[in-house]
C-alpha positions as CSV (number, residue, x, y, z in Angstrom):
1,X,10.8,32.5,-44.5
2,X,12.3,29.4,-46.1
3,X,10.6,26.3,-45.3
4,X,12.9,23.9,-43.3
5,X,13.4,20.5,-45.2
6,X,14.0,18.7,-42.1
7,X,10.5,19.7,-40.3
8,X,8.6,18.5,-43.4
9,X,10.4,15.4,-43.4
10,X,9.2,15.0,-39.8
11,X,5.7,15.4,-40.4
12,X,3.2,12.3,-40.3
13,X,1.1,11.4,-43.4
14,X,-2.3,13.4,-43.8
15,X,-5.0,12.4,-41.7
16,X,-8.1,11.8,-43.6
17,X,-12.2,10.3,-43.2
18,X,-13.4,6.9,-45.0
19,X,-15.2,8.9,-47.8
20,X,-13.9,7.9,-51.1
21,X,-14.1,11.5,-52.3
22,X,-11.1,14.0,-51.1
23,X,-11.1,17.7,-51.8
24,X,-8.3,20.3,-51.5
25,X,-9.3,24.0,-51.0
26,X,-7.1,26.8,-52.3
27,X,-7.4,29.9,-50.6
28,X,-9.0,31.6,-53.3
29,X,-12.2,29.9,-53.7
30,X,-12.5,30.9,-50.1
31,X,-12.3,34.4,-50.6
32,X,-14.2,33.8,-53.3
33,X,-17.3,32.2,-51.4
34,X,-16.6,32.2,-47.2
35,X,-19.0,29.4,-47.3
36,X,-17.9,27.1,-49.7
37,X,-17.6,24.5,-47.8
38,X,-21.2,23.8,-47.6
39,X,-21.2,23.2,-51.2
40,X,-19.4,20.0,-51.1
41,X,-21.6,17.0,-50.2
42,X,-20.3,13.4,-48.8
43,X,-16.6,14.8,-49.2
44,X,-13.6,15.0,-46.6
45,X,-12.9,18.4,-47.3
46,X,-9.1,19.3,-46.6
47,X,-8.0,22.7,-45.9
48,X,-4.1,23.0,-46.0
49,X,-2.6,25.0,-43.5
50,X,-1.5,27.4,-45.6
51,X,-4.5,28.5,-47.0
52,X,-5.3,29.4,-43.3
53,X,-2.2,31.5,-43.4
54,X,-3.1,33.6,-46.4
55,X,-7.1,34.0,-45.5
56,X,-5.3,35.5,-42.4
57,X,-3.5,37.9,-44.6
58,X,-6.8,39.0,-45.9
59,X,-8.6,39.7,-43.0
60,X,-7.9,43.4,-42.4
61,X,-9.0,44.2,-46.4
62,X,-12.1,46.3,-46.2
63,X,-13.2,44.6,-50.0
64,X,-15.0,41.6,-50.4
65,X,-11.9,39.5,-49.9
66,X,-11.5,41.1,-46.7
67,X,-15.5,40.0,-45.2
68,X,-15.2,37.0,-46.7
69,X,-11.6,36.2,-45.0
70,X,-13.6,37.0,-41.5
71,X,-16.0,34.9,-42.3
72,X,-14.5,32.0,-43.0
73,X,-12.5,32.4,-40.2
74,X,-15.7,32.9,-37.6
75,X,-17.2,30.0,-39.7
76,X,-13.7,27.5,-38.6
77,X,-13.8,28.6,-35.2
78,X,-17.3,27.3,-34.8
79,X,-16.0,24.1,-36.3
80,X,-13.5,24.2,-33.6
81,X,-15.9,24.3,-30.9
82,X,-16.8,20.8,-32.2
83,X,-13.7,19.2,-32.1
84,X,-9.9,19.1,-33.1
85,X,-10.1,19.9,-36.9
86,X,-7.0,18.1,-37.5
87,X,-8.7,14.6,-36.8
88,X,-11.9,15.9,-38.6
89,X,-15.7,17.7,-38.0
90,X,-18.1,16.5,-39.6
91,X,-20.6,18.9,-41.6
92,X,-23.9,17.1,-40.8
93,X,-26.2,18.9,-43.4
94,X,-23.3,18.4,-46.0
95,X,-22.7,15.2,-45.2
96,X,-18.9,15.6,-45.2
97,X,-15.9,16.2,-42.7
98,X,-13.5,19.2,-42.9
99,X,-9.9,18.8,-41.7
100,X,-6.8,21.3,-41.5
101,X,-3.6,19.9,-42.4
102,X,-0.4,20.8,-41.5
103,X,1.6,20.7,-44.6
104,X,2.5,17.8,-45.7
105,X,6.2,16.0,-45.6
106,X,9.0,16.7,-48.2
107,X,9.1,13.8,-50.6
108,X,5.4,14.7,-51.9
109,X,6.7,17.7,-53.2
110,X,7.9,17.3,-56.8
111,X,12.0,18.8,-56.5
112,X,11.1,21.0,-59.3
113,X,8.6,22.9,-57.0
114,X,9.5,25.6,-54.7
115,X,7.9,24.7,-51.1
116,X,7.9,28.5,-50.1
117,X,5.3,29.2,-52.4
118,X,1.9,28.3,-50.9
119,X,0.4,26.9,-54.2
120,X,2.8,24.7,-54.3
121,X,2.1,23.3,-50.6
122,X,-1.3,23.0,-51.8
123,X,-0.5,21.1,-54.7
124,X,1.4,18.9,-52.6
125,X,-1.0,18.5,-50.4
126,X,-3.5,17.0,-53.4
127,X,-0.4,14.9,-54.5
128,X,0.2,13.0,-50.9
129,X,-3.5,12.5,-50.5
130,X,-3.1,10.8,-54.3
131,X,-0.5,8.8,-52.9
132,X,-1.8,8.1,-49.4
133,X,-5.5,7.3,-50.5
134,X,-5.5,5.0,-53.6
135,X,-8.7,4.1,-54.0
136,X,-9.8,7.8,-53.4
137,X,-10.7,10.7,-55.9
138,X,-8.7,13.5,-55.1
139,X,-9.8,16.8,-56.3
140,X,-8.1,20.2,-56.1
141,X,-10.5,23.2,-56.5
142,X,-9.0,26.3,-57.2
143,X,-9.9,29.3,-59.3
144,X,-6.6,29.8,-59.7
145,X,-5.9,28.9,-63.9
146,X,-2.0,28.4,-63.5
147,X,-2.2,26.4,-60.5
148,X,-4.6,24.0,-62.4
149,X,-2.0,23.5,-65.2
150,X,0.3,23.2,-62.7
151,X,-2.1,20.6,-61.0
152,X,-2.8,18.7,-64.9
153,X,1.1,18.2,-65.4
154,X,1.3,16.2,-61.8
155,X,-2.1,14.1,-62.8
156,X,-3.9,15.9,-59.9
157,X,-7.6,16.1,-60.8
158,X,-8.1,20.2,-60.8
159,X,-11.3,22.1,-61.2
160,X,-12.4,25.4,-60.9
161,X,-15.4,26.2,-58.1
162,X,-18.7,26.9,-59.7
163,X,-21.3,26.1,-57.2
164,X,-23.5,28.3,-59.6
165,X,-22.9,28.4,-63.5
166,X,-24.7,29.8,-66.3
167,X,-23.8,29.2,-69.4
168,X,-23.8,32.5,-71.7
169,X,-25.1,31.2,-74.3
170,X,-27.6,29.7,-72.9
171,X,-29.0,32.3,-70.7
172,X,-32.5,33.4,-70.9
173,X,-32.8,36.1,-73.3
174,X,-36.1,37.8,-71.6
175,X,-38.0,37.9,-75.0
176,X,-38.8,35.3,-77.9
177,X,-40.9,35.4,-81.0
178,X,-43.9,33.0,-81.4
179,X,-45.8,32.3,-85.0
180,X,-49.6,33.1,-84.3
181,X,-52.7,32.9,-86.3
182,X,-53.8,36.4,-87.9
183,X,-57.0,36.1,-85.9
184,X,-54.5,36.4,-82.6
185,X,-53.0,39.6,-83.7
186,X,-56.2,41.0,-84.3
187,X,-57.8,40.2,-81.1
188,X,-54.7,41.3,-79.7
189,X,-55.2,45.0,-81.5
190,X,-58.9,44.8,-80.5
191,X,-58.9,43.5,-76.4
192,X,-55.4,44.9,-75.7
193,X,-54.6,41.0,-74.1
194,X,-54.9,37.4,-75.3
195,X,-55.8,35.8,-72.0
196,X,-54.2,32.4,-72.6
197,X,-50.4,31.3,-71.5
198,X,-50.5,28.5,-74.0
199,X,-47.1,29.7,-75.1
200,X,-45.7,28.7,-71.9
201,X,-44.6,32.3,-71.1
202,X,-42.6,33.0,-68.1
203,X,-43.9,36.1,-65.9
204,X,-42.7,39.5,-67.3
205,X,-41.4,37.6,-70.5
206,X,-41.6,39.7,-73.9
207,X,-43.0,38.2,-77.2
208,X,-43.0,39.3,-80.7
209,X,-46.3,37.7,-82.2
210,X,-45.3,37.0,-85.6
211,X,-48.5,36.2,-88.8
212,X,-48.3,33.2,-89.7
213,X,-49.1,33.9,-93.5
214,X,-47.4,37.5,-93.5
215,X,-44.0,38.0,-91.3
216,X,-44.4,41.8,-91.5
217,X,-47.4,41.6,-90.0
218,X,-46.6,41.7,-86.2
219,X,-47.2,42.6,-82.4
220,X,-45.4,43.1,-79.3
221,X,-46.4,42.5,-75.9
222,X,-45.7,40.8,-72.3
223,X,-46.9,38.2,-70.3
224,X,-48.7,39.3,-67.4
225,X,-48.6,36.6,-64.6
226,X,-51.6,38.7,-62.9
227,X,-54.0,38.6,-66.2
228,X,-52.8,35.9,-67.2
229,X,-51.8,36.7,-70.3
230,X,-50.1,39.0,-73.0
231,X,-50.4,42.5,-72.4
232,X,-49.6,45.9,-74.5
233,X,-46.1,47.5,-73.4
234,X,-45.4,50.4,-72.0
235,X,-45.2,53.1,-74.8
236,X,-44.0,56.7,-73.6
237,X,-46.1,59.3,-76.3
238,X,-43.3,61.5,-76.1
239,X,-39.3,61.0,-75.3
240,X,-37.9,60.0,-71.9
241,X,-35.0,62.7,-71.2
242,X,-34.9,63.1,-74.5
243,X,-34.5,59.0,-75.0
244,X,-37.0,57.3,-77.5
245,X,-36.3,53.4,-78.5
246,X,-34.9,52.6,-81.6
247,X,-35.1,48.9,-81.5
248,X,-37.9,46.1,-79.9
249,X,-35.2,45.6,-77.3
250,X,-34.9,48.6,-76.4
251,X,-38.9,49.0,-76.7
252,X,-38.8,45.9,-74.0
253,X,-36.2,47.2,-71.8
254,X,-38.1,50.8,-71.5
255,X,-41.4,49.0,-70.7
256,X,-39.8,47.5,-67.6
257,X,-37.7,50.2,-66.4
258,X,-41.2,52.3,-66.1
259,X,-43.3,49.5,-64.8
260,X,-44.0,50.0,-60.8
261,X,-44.6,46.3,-60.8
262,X,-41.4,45.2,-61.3
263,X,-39.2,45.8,-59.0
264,X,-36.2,44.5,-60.2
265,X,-34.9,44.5,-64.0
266,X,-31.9,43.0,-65.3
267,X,-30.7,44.6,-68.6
268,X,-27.4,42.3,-70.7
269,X,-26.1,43.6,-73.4
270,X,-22.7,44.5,-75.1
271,X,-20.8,48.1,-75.2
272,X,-23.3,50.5,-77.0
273,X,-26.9,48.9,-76.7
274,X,-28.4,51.7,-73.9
275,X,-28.4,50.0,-71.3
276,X,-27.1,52.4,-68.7
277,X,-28.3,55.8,-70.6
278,X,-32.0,53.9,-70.5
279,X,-31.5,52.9,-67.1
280,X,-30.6,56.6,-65.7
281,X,-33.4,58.3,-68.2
282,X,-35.9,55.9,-66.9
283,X,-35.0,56.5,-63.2
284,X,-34.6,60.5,-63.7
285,X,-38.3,60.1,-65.2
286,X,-39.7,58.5,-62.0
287,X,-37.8,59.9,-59.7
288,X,-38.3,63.8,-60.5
289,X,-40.9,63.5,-63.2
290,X,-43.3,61.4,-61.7
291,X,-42.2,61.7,-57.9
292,X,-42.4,58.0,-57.3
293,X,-39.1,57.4,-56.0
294,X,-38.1,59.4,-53.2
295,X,-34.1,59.7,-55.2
296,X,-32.2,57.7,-58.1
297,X,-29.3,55.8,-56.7
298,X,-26.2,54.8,-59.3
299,X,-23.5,53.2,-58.3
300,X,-21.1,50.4,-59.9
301,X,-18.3,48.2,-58.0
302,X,-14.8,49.6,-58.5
303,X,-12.6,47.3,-60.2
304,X,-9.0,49.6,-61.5
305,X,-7.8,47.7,-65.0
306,X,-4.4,49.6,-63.6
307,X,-3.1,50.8,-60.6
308,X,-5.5,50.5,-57.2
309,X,-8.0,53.8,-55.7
310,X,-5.3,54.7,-53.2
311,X,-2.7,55.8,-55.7
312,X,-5.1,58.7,-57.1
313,X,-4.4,61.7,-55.5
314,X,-7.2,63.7,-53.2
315,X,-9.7,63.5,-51.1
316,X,-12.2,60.0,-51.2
317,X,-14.6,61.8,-53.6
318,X,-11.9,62.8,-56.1
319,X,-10.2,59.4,-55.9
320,X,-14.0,57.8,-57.2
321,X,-14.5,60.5,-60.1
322,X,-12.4,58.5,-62.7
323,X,-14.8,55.5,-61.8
324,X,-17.8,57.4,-61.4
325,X,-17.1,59.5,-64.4
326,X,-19.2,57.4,-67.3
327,X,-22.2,58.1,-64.8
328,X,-21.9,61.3,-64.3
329,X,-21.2,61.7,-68.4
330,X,-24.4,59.7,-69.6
331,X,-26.6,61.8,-66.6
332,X,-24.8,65.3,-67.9
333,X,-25.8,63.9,-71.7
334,X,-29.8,63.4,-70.5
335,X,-29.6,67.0,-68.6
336,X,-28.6,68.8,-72.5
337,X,-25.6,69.1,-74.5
338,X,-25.1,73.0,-73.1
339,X,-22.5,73.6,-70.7
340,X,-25.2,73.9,-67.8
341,X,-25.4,70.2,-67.8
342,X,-22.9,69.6,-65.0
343,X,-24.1,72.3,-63.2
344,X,-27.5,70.8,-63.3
345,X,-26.8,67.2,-62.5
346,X,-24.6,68.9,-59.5
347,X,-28.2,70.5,-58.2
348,X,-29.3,67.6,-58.4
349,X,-27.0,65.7,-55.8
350,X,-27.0,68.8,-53.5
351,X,-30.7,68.7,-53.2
352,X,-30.2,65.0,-52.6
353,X,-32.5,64.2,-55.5
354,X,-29.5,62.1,-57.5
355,X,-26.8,60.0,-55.4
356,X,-23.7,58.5,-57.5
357,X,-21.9,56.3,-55.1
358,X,-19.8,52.8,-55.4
359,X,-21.2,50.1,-54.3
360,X,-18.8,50.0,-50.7
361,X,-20.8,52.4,-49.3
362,X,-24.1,50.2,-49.8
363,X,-23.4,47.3,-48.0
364,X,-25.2,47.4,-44.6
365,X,-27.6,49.8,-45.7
366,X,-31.5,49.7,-46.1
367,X,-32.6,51.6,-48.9
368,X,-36.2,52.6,-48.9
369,X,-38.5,54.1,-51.5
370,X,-35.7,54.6,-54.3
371,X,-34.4,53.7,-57.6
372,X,-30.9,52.1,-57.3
373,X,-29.2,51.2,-60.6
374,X,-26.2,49.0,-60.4
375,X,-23.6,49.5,-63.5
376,X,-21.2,47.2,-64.8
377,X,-22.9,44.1,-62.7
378,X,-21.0,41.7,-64.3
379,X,-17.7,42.2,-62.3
380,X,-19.6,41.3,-59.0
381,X,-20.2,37.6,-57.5
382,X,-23.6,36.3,-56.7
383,X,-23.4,36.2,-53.0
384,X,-22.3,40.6,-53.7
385,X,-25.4,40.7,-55.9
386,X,-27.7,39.0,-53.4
387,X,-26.2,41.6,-50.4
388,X,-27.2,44.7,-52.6
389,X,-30.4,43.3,-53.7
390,X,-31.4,42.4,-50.1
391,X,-30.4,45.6,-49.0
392,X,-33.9,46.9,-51.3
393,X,-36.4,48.6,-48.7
394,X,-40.1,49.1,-49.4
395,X,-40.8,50.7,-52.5
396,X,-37.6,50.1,-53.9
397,X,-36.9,48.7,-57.5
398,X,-33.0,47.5,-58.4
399,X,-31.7,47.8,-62.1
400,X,-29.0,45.8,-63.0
401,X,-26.9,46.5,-65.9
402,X,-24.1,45.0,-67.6
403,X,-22.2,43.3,-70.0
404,X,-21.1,39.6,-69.4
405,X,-17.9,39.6,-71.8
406,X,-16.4,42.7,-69.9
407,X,-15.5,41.3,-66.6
408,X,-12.7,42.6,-64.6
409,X,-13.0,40.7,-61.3
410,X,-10.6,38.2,-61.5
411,X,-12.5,35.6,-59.7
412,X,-15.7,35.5,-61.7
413,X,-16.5,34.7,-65.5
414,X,-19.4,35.1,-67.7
415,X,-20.4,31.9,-66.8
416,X,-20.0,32.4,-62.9
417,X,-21.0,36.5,-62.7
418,X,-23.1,37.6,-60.2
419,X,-25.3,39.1,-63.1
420,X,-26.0,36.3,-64.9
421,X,-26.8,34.4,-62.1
422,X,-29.4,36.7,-61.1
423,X,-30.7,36.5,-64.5
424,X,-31.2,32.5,-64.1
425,X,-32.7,32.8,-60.3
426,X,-34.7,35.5,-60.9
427,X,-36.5,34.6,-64.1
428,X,-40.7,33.9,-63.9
429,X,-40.7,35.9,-60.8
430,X,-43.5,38.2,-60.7
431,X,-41.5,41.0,-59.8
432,X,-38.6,40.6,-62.4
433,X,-38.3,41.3,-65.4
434,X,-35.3,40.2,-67.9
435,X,-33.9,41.8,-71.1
436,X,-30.9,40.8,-73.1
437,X,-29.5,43.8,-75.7
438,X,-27.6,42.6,-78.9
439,X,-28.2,45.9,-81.1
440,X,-25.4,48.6,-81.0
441,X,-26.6,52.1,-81.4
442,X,-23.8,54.4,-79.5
443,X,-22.5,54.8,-83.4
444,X,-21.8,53.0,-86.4
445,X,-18.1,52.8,-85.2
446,X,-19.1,51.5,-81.7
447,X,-21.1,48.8,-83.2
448,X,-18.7,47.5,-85.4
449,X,-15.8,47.5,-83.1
450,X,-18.3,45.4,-80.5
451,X,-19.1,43.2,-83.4
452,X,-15.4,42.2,-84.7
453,X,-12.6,43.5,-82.3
């Protein structure tokens, strides 16, 4: 429906607090985080009504965008409780007052602009607030890329929302190397601990001990918040499903995976580097080896490069198998190369042993007494990693795995990925454990094409 020049003409200027700082919310930082809001301190927070208009459009989706439309909208109807939001409520704990505008009048929207596009009532929005308020800084956050350049060529201040960022490159890598005296790496041989954090080790963190007056001369251990100090790894005497290490990283991330005191591992890494076929060998191990996990849970968040789930055809199981498929290939690779694999790994989820699942059917849940590994983390947002991780019963350890340059989700980056965000938060926790992957060994031709395509 075409947006009547006339009633835009009639409507008054913006209403807004005394707060020097103004912010405009698109829609999609809402769907993004229902409770972004919060987030902004000593702020009049405007909400145009037309983002209102689209969350409402969202509301019936049964994805992420869908419970995060509902609650935003439960979240404003509490605010309306405490008063008309076109004059203003006033978040007390964020120090800052959230209004709803209608949209604002027709001669703050540049000609060249069409007003039946919502982005571009938003944008006017930012621009008559610009005008109205002066002495104000105006600041439009969106996660929306064009509507920022759109924003940058009207002088509107535009940012994206990152209420939690990590920069890649700065993550924590899980593992460092440390120049020691000889006499260290003896003792270390000899006592099987040095019982001293005078490294300033994080708990769970790896080390390479490196001689001082001989490089080659070397040992690897971790930091052991409960000794106090740097302890042996894990070292299977014989294969894991058939899975030995070929690298220290790979060393580092096995030694976690089978550790029953950590309960949750995070493993980066790029295409090739084992994370997933590590993950599933170590949780097949302890799971029907061992008996320590009651079943091994996989599942990964479905996120089409293409056309959407519904346009596959069959029933809901035969609509997941083109996402599920690279689990079900690396589990049918530990079972044997025969053609008995599939039939084996299928035994396995009859006898309920081995569940591969997507990660919709986890939300709500509380899983107890398993090993849940979630694949290709890196498309999911914190406040989705936090809802699976929570949903960990007793005896439960989570395995995150992914690679933070492969993101599908449209709404999160490397530097705003659920995964490495859990990295960040979780790091020096006594149950964690973190370990980035930069080593390729899928194939020669996988490693080069990860290293210069």
């Amino acid at each position: 429906m075409a947006v009547d020049p006339k009633v835009l003409n009639d409507r008054p200027p913006i209403q807004s607090g005394t707060r020097k700082r103004k912010i405009v919310i698109d829609t999609n930082v809402i769907l993004f985080d229902a409770l972004a809001l919060k987030k902004f301190r000593d702020a009049d927070i405007h909400i145009p009504i037309s983002v209102i208009e689209e969350v409402d459009r969202f509301k019936r989706d049964l994805g992420e965008n869908g419970r995060n439309a509902r609650q935003f909208s439960r979240f404003i109807d509490e605010l309306r409780d405490l008063g008309p939001l076109a004059k203003g409520v006033e978040l007390e704990a964020a120090k800052s007052t959230v209004f709803v505008n209608v949209d604002v009048n027709w001669q703050a929207m540049p000609r060249e602009l069409d007003p039946d596009k919502a982005d571009n009532r938003i944008l006017a929005t930012a621009l008559a607030l610009q005008a109205q308020y002066k002495d104000a800084a105006v600041e439009l956050v969106t996660k929306d890329i064009n509507l920022r350049i759109r924003a940058d060529v009207y002088a509107v201040f535009a940012k994206d929302y990152e209420p939690e960022r990590v920069e890649i490159d700065e993550m924590y890598q899980g593992h460092r190397e440390i120049d020691v005296e000889p006499a260290i790496i003896e003792e270390f041989y000899a006592e099987k601990i040095i019982t001293s954090n005078t490294f300033a080790l994080k708990a769970n963190q790896y080390v390479v001990m490196k001689d001082l007056s001989n490089p080659a001369h070397s040992a690897i251990g971790r930091f052991s918040e409960k000794d106090n100090g740097i302890v042996p790894i894990m070292v299977p005497n014989e294969s894991i499903w058939g899975i030995h290490p070929r690298n220290v990283e790979q060393t580092f991330a096995m030694d976690c995976l089978l550790n029953d005191e950590i309960l949750f591992v995070s493993l980066v890494g790029k295409a090739g580097t084992g994370k997933t076929l590590m993950a599933l060998a170590a949780g097949l191990f302890k799971t029907l080896d061992e008996g320590r996990f009651q079943r091994l849970l996989v599942s990964r968040p479905i996120f089409p490069m293409g056309r959407d789930i519904g346009y596959l055809p069959g029933d809901v199981e035969q609509k997941l198998n083109p996402w599920m498929q690279p689990i079900f290939d690396n589990v049918e690779f530990l079972m044997g190369a025969d053609k008995k694999a599939a039939g084996r790994a299928q035994e396995l989820i009859n006898q309920g042993m081995l569940n591969i699942e997507p990660l919709t059917y986890i939300r709500g849940r509380s899983i107890p007494n398993q090993y849940l590994i979630v694949d290709e983390a890196q498309n999911l947002t914190p406040h989705e990693i936090k809802t699976i991780v929570t949903r960990a019963g007793q005896g439960t350890k989570v395995v995150l795995t992914g690679d933070a340059y492969q993101i599908d989700n449209p709404y999160v980056d490397s530097a705003t990925s659920g995964l490495t965000y859990s990295v960040e938060r979780m790091k020096g926790q006594r149950l964690s454990a973190h370990v980035s992957l930069s080593k390729g060994e899928r194939s020669e031709l996988a490693e080069l094409a990860a290293n210069i395509l």
